[in-house]
C-alpha positions as CSV (number, residue, x, y, z in Angstrom):
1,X,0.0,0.0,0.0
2,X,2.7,2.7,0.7
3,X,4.4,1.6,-2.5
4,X,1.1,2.1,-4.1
5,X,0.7,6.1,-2.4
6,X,4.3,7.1,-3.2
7,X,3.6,5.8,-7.1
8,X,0.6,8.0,-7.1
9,X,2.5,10.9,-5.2
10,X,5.1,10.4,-8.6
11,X,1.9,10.8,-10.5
12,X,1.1,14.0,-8.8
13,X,4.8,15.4,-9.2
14,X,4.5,14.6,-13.0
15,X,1.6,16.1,-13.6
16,X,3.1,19.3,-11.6
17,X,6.5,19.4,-13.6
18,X,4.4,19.1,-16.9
19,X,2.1,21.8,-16.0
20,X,5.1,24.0,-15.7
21,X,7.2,22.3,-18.7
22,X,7.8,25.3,-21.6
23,X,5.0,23.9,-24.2
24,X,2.2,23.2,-21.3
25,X,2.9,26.1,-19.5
26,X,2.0,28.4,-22.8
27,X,-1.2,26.6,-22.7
28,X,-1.8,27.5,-19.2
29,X,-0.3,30.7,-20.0
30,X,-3.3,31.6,-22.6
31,X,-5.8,29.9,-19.7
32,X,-4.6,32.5,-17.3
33,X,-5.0,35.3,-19.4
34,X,-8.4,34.5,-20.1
35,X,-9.0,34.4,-16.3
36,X,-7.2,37.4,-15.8
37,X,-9.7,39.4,-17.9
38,X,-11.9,38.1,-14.9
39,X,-9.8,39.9,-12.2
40,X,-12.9,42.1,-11.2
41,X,-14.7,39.4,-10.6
42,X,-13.0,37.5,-8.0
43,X,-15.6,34.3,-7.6
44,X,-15.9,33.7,-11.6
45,X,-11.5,33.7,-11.6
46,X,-12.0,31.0,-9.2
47,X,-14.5,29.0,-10.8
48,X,-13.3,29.6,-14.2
49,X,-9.6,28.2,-12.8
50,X,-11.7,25.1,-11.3
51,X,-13.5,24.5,-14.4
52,X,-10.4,24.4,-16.5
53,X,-8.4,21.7,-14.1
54,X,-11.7,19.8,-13.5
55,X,-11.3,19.1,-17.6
56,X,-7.8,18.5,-17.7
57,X,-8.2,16.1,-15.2
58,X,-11.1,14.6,-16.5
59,X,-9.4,14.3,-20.0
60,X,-6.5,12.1,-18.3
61,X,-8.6,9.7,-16.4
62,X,-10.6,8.9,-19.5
63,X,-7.5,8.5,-21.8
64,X,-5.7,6.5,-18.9
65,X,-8.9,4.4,-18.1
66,X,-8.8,3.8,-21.9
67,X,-5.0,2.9,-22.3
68,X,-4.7,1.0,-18.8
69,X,-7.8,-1.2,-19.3
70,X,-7.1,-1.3,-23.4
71,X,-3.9,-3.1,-22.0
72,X,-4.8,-5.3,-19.3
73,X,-8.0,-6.1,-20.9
74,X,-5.9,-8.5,-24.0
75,X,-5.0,-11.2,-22.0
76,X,-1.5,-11.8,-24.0
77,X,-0.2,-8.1,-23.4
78,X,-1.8,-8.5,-19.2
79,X,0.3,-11.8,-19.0
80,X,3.3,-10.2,-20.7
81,X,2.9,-6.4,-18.1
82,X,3.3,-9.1,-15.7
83,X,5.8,-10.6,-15.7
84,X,8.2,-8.3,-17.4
85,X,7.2,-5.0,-16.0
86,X,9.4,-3.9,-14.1
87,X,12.2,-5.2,-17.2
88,X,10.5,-2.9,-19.4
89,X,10.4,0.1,-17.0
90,X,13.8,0.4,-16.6
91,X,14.7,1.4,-20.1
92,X,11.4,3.4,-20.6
93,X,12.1,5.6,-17.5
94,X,16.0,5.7,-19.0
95,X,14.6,7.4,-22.3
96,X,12.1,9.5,-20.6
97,X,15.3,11.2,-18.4
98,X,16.8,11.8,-21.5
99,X,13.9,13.3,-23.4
100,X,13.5,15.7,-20.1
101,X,17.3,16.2,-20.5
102,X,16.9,17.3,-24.3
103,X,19.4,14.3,-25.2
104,X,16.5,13.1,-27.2
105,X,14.2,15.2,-29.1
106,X,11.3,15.1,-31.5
107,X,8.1,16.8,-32.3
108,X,4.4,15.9,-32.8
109,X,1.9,17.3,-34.3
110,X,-0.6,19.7,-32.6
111,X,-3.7,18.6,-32.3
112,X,-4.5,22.1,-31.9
113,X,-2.7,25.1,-32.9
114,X,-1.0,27.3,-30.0
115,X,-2.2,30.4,-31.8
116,X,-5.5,28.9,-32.3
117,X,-6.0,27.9,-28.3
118,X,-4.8,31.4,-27.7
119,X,-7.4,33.1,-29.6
120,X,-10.1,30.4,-27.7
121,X,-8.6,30.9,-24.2
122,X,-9.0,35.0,-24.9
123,X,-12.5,34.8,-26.7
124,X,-14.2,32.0,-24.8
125,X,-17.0,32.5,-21.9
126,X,-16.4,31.1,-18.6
127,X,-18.9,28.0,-19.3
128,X,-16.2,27.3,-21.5
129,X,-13.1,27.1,-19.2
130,X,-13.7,23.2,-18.7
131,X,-13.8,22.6,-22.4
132,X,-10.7,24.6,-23.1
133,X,-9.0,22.6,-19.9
134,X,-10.0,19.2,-22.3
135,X,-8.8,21.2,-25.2
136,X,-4.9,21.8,-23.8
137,X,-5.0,18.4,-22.2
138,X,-4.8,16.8,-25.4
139,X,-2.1,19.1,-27.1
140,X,0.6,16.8,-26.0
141,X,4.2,18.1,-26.7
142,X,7.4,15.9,-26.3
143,X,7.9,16.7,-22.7
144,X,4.6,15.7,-21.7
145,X,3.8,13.4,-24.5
146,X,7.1,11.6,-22.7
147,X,6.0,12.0,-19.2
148,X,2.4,11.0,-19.8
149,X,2.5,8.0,-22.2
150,X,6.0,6.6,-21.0
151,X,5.9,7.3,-17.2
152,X,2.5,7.9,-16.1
153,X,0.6,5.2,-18.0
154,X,3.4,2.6,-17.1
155,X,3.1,3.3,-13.8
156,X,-0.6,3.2,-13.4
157,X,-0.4,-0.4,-15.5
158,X,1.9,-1.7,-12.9
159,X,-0.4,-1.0,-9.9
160,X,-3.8,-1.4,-11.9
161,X,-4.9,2.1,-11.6
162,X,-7.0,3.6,-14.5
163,X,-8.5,6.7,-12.3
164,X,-6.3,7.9,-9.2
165,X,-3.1,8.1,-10.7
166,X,-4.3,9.6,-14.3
167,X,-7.0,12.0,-11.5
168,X,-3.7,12.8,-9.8
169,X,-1.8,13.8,-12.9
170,X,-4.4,15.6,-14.3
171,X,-4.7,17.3,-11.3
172,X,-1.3,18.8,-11.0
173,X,-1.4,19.4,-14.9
174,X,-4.1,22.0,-13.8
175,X,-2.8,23.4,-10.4
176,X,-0.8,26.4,-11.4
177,X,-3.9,27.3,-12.8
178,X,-5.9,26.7,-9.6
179,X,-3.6,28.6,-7.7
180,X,-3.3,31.6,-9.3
181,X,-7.3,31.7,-10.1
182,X,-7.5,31.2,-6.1
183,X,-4.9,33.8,-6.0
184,X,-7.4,36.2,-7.8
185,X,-10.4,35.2,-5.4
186,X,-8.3,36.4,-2.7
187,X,-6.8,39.8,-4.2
188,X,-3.6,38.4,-4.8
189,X,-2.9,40.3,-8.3
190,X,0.5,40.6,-8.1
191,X,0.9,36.8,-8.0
192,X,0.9,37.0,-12.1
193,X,4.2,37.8,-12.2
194,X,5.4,34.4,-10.3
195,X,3.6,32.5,-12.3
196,X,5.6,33.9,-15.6
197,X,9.1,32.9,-13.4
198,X,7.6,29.4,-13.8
199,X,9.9,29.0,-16.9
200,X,12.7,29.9,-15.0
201,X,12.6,27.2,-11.8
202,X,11.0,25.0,-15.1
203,X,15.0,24.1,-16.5
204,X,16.3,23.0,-13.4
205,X,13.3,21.1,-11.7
206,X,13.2,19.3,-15.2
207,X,17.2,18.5,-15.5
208,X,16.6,17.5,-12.0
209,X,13.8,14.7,-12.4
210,X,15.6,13.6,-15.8
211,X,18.3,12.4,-13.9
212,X,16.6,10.8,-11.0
213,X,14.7,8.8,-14.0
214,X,17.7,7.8,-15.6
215,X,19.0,6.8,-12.5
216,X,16.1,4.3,-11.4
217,X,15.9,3.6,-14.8
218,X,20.0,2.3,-14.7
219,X,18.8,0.6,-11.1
220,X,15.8,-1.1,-12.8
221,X,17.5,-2.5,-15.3
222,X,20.3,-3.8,-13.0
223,X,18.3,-4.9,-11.1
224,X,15.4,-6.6,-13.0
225,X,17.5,-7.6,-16.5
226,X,20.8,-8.4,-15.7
227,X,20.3,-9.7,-12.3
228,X,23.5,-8.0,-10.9
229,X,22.1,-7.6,-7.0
């Protein structure tokens, strides 16, 4: 069970460090400013900022319930997340570190244009916040393509959990958000300018977790493929 709460506290911390990774944190960037025309109206900042995590988080419970049970559902691919798990792990978390290092890059496609999510995020009514939350959720970048499909997912396979760990992610994904929309509910204007030093602290929290990936990722596959210990 404690191994179980500190894998969902992971989820939690990957979700935050996406939220504040450079191509997510534009997207919450263009959220904030369409709260932030809301500033007057302290109570609609704070529900607007609820509304927009509440759909980010909803987004990743439904594509990790999908993926997770898509998986364990085929009884070949169950039988094979079994038993060689934590094998596969150890390289996957190895190439995630590296991809949050910048050793290893490469680009998707948007599903939606930044430009385009801008101009929604500035032009959208508040009943819209949720669906603009769904909207950013599924504009996956490297960074958090990396952190979502080959750390979160993994990780919520090997404990069987298709709703607290992607609820957890999703839920720091949309925190910054929270905060400074709770920020503006309690007159706290100034806090605007913290949030844009995001990108700073951003580098080295990143180049941090990288590292501690690549290092479980070395100890897993010590550990779990070659058998040394």
């Amino acid at each position: 069970m404690t191994l179980f709460w500190l894998s969902a506290s992971s989820a939690f911390w990957l979700g935050l460090l996406t939220a504040i990774s450079p191509c997510p944190l534009a997207t919450n960037l263009a959220a904030i400013s369409f709260i932030g025309r809301k500033i007057n109206k302290p109570r609609q900042a704070f529900f607007a900022g609820a509304a927009y995590t509440l759909g980010r988080s909803l987004t990743y419970i439904v594509l990790g319930a999908v993926l997770v049970l898509g998986l364990t559902a085929i009884p070949q691919v169950s039988w094979f997340l079994q038993k060689y798990m934590n094998q596969v792990l150890g390289p996957l978390l190895i190439i995630v570190g590296m991809v949050l290092l910048e050793l290893i890059q490469f680009e998707l496609p948007a599903l939606v244009g930044n430009k385009r999510m801008e101009k929604q995020a500035e032009n959208s009514g508040f009943w819209s916040s949720g669906l603009l939350g769904v909207m950013f959720a599924l504009s996956f970048c490297p960074v958090s393509a990396a952190l979502f499909f080959g750390s979160l997912v993994p990780l919520s396979v090997k404990h069987d959990s298709f709703f607290t760990m992607p609820l957890l992610y999703g839920i720091g994904t949309g925190l910054p958000v929270m905060a400074f929309a709770l920020a503006i509910a309690l007159g706290a204007k100034s806090v605007a300018q913290a949030f844009h030093r995001l990108s700073r602290v951003e580098l080295w929290v990143r180049r941090g977790t990288g590292l501690i990936f690549i290092m479980v990722g070395i100890y897993f596959c010590l550990r779990f493929i070659f058998v040394l210990f």
